[in-house]
C-alpha positions in Angstrom: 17.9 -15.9 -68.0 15.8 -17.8 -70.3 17.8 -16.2 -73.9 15.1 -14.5 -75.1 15.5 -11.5 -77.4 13.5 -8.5 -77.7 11.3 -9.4 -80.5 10.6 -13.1 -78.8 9.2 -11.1 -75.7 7.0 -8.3 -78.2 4.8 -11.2 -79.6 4.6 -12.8 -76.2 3.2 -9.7 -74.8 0.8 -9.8 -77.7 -0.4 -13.1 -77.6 -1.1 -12.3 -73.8 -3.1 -9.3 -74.8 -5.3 -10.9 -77.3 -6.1 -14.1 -74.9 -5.9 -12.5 -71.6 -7.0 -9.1 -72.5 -6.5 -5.5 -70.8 -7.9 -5.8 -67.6 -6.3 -9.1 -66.9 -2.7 -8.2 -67.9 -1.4 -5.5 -65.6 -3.0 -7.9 -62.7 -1.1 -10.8 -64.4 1.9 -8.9 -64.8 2.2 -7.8 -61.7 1.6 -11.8 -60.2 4.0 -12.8 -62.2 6.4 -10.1 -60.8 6.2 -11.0 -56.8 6.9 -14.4 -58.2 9.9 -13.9 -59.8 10.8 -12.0 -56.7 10.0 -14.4 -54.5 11.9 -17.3 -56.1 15.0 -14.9 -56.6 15.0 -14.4 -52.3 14.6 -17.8 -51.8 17.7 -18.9 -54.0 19.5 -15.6 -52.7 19.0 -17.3 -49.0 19.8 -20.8 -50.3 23.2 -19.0 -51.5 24.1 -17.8 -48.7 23.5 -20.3 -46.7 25.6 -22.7 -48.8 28.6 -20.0 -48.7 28.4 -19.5 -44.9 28.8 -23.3 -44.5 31.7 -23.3 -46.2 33.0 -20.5 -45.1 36.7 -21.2 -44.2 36.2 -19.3 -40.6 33.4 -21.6 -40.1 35.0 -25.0 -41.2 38.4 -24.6 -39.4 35.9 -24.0 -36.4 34.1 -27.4 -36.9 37.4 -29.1 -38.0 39.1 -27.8 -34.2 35.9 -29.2 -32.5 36.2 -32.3 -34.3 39.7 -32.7 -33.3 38.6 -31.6 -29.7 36.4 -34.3 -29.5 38.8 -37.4 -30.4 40.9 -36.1 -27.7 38.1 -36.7 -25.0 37.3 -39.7 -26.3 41.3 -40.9 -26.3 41.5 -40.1 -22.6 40.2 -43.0 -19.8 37.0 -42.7 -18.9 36.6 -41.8 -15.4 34.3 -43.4 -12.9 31.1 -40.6 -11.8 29.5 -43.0 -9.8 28.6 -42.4 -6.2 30.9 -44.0 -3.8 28.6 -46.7 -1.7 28.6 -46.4 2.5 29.1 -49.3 4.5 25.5 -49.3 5.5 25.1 -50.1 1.8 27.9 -53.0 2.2 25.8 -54.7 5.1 22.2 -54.6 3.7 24.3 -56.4 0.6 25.8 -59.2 2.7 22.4 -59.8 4.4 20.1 -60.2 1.4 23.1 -62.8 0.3 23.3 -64.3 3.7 19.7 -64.7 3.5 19.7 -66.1 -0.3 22.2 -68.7 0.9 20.1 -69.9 4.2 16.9 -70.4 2.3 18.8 -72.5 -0.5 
């Protein structure tokens, strides 16, 4: 991970046992361990999610949708609106009848 031989990671360990001490180091140690852990499951997750998303099961999925959706959008749009009632008509033509006699 970080290319460090055996005899690199002996005077480390001794260094930390002169400045840290006995009691501190297993406590260190062990901090340092959940860490390591930690950032090892987050970039395990962050794999994964990057090889799901391009999984080839997943993108021919997305690519179908995509190709499903052009389609609707090719084909005339169709009027959803509800259909007005002559009562509807009249009220109109007399609110313009009456616009026209007060002008």
């Amino acid at each position: 991970m970080f290319n460090i031989g055996g005899g690199e990671v002996l005077v480390i360990l001794v260094v930390a046992l002169i400045f840290l001490g006995p009691s501190k180091l297993p406590e260190i140690a062990r901090t340092l361990g959940r860490t390591s852990q930690a950032i090892r499951s987050v970039g395990e997750s962050f794999r994964s999610e990057l090889t799901s998303a391009v999984d080839e099961t997943t993108e021919s999925q997305a690519r179908q949708r995509g190709i499903e959706l052009r389609l609707d959008e090719a084909l005339p749009m169709v009027d959803d609106s509800p259909m007005r009632t002559n009562s509807e008509f009249e009220l109109g033509n007399e609110t313009s009848q009456q616009e026209n006699e007060n002008t």
